[in-house]
Structure formats: structure tokens, C-alpha cells
N, C-alpha and C positions, 0 to 999 in steps of 0.2 A: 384390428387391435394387435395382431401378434404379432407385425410387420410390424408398427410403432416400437412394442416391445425391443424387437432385433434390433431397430436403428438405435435405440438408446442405450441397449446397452453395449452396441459396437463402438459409439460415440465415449461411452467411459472406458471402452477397452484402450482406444487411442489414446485419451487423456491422458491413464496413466502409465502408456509406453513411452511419455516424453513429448508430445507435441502438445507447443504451446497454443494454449487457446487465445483466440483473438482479444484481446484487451482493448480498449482506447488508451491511446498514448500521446502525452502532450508532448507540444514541441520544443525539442531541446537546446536551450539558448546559449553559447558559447560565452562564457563572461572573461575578459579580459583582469588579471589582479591588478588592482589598485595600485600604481608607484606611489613608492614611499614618498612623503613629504621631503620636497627638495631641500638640501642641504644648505642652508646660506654659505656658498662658495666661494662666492665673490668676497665675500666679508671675511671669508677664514683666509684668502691667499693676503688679503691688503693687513690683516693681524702678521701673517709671515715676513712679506717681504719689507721691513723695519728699514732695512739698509739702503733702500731705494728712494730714503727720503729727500727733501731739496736741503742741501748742508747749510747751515748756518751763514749769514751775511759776514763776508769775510774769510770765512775758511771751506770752500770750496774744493780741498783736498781732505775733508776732516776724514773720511777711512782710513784713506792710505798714514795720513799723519796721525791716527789714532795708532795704526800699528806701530808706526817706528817710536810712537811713545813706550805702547807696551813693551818693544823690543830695549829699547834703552833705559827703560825702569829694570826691566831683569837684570841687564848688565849692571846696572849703577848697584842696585840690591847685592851683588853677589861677588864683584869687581873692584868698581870706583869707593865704592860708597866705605867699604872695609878699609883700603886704603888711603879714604882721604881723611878718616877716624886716625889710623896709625899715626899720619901725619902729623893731626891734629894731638894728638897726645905726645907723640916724639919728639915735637919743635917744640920750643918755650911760645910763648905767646907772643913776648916781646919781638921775638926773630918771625914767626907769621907776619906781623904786622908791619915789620920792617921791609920783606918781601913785597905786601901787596902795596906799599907806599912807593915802595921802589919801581913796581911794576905803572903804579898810576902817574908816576911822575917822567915816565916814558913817554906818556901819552899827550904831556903837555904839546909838543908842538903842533898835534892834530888836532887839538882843543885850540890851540890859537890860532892856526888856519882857520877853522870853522867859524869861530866871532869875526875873524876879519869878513869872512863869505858872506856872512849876514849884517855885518854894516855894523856892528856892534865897537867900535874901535877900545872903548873904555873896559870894556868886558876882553879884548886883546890884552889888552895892556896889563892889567890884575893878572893875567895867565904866565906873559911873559915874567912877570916878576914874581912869581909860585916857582917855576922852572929856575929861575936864578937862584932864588933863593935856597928853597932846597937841593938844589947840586951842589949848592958850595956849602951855606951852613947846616942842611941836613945832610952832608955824608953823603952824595948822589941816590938822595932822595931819599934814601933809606928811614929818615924824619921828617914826618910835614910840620917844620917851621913855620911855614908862611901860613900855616889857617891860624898860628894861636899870636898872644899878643907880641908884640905892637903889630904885626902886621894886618891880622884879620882877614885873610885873602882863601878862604873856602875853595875846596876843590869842587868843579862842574864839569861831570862828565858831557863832551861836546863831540860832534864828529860829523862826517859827511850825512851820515843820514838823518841827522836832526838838521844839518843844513837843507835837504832835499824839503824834509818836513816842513820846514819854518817857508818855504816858499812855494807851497800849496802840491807838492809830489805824495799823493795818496799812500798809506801804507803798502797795499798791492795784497794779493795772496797770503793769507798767514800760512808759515811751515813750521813743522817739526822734524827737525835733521839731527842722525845718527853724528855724533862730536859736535856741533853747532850747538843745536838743541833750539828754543823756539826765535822766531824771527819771521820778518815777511821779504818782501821781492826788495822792496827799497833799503829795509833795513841789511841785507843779505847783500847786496851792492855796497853800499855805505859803509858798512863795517869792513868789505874784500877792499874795497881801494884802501882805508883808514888804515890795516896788515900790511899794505904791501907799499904804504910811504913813511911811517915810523922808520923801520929799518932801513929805509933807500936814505932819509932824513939824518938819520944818526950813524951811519956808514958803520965800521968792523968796529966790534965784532957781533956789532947787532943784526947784523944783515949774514951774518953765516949759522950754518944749519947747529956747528958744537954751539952755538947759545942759544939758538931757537926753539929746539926742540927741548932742552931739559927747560928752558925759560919758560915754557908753553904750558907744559905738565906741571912745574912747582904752584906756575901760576893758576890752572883748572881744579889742582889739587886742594889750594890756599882758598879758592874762592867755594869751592864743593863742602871742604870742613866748614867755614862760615855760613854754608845756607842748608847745613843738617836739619836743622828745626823746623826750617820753612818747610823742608821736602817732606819731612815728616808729618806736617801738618796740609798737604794737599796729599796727600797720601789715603790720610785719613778721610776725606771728602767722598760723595758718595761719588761725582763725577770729577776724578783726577784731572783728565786729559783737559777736560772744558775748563773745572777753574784754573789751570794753569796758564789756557789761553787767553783769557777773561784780561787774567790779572798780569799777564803779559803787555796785552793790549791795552790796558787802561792805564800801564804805566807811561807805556810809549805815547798815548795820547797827551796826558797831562805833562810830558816834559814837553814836546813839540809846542802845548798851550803854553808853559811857563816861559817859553823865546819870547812870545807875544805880550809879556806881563798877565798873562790871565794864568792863575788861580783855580786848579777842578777844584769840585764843591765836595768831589768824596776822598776818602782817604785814599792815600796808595799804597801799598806794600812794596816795600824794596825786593825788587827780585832777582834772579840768579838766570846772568843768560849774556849773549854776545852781549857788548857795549853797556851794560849794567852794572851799577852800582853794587857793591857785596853792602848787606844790613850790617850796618853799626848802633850799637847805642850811641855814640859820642855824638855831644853837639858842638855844630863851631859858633862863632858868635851871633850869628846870626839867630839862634835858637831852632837851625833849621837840619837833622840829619845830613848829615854830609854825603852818604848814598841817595837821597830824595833830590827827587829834580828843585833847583832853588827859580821863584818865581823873580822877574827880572821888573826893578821896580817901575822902567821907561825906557823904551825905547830907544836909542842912542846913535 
């Protein structure tokens, strides 16, 4: 018994010098934390990369041509656009108009080339006598005599690239180009050759640079004050760039259809660009905008 005593109370002398008494001890399982719930990734990069998308049938450069719009809209906003206002208040109206008449009746012999191209000889013919007409009884053109009565002979803008058009040469790439402004591959040809035979056509001092150049500017300026409204009204648009394209394209279509005698079923808006008609109110007798592609009633 006093042996038992000693061992037990040596046994609590150790306990409470610090050694641990034997316990059962379970065994200790390593748990890995839980990752987070994957982040839909894939779905946030294809949200990002917006710009990566397949461009629009037809405009296959829209980035880069998006930008040189934004770049030419700043310009125009801050530049052009102030000055072709000035313009537009500085000149009487009667003298604007005398100008752009002047300018389109430059264009007559590329317009008569183009109906002779496309077999139209009758549509020749009416052109050549707009050209005669107003060089002599309008003051070199300065008055379009020949659309009002007795003659009734409407101006029709015409030129290589509605000739391309008229015999199945697809528009090509749509661009928007810094001074150009919109156009596609064929209309961009069309309209380069149509610049560089008026002047070879009508020799000095159309073809030297003292008329060219301020000729070029009165004439970007005349047609820029005429289409303030329009600009201001795609402006307003939630997608500028697009409707301008849109309505670019849909002009160019429905004049290439009116070669054919066909008629588009939507309306067009006269717009402002190489080889384009400036919007008029006036009509000529036909009851047809004399900027609006005029539909050809047969063939010829």
C-alpha cells in the first residue's frame, strides 16, 4: 500500500511539471480550401473583345473606316463645317447656285460619254443638248436653261462608275476617305478616271492647277453649305458612321437600278459625296428632284 501511495503521487508530481499525458488522438486530415467558383471567363473576354467581330457585308474595313470618319467629323466640326457656314452666308444664294450649275455643267461631257457606254444614245443626245444649251443661253452654264421650259432636259448625274455599275461590276469594298469621304473600290476608280478626263476634255484653263484648286474648294465648299442639315441630322443618329454608310449605299444602288428602268421601292435621300447629287428642293418637270437618280423609262 505505501508503494502504490509513492507511485501515485510521483505520477501527479510529473503531470504537473509539464509532461503530457498520453491522450487518444485522432487522426489529422489535411483539407485542401475549396476554389472559388470559376469565373465565367470565357464569357467576360467574348463581352471584351467587341472589335473582333465579322464587319458588316460590304464594309470589311469598317474600324479603320470608322476612324477616318471620326477623324473627319472633328475636322469638319471645327474646320470645314465653320467655313462652308461663312461661305454660305457670305455668297447670295443666287451666286451659290450659279457656281454649282456651273460646276455640273462641266460634267456634261462625262455624262455623255457614260449614256453613249451604256447604249443609251437618246439619253446622249438630251445631255449633249443641256451642254449646248446652257454654255450659250446660260452664261457657260452659270443657268440651267435646259431643265425649265420649252426644253425640259433634267440634269442626270452619269459617269464611269455608274457605267461599271449598269454592267454588273459590283460596288467592291465600301471606304471612308480623308477629302474623298464615302465611296467604294469601283466607285473610287469611276469617279479617278471621270477627274482626270473633264479637264484633259475641256483643255486650259481647266486642266491647270490656278483653276483647279480654288475650282475644287469653291466647289466642296458650295456642296458642304448645301448638305449642313443632312450632316446635322446623321449626326444626330445613334450610329453615325453606319447610317451614313447605309445611306450612301442605298443611293448608289438605286441609281445603278434606275439605268435599268427599275424603280427602289424605298426612298432615297440625296446625299453628299464624290459623284452625288447636292439636295435640292426644286423640281424639274418631271416632278422628279433633280439630285435623285431619275428612273429611265426603257431602255434604249
Amino acid at each position: 500500500m505505501l508503494l502504490s501511495g509513492v507511485a501515485a503521487g510521483m505520477m501527479m508530481i510529473g503531470t504537473q511539471a509539464g509532461a503530457a499525458p498520453q491522450l487518444p488522438v485522432e487522426p489529422v486530415v489535411e483539407t485542401v480550401p475549396a476554389a472559388p467558383p470559376a469565373q465565367p471567363e470565357d464569357e467576360v473576354q467574348d463581352i471584351v473583345v467587341t472589335g473582333d467581330r465579322t464587319p458588316p457585308r460590304g464594309d470589311p474595313l469598317e474600324q479603320l473606316n470608322a476612324q477616318s470618319f471620326e477623324a473627319v467629323q472633328s475636322v469638319d466640326k471645327n474646320v470645314v463645317g465653320p467655313v462652308a457656314k461663312a461661305y454660305n452666308k457670305g455668297l447670295p444664294r443666287p451666286a451659290r447656285k450659279g457656281l454649282r450649275n456651273f460646276f455640273s455643267n462641266l460634267q456634261e461631257p462625262v455624262v455623255f460619254a457614260a449614256y453613249l457606254l451604256q447604249l443609251k444614245p437618246g439619253k446622249a443626245a438630251e445631255t449633249a443638248g443641256r451642254f449646248a444649251i446652257n454654255s450659250t443661253l446660260g452664261f457657260v452654264g452659270l443657268f440651267d436653261v435646259a431643265k425649265r421650259k420649252p426644253f425640259h432636259l433634267p440634269y442626270r448625274p452619269n459617269g464611269l462608275a455608274n457605267t461599271l455599275g449598269f454592267y454588273g461590276v459590283g460596288p467592291g469594298p465600301y471606304m471612308y476617305l480623308p477629302v474623298i469621304g464615302p465611296t467604294t473600290l469601283r466607285d473610287l476608280v469611276g469617279y479617278g478616271v471621270d477627274g482626270i478626263v473633264t479637264p484633259f476634255v475641256l483643255g486650259k484653263p481647266f486642266n491647270q492647277a490656278a483653276y483647279v484648286i480654288p475650282a475644287n474648294i469653291l466647289r466642296q465648299l458650295g456642296e458642304r453649305a448645301a448638305f449642313d442639315e443632312r450632316i446635322t441630322d446623321i449626326r444626330a443618329q445613334e450610329d453615325p458612321y453606319g447610317t451614313y454608310r447605309d445611306l450612301y449605299l442605298k443611293q448608289r444602288k438605286a441609281e445603278i437600278e434606275a439605268l435599268h428602268g427599275r424603280v427602289s421601292d424605298e426612298p432615297v435621300v440625296p446625299m453628299y459625296g464624290p459623284g452625288l447629287g447636292v439636295p435640292r428642293k426644286a423640281k424639274d418637270a418631271s416632278g422628279v428632284p433633280d439630285s435623285a437618280p431619275l428612273p429611265e423609262t426603257a431602255p434604249e
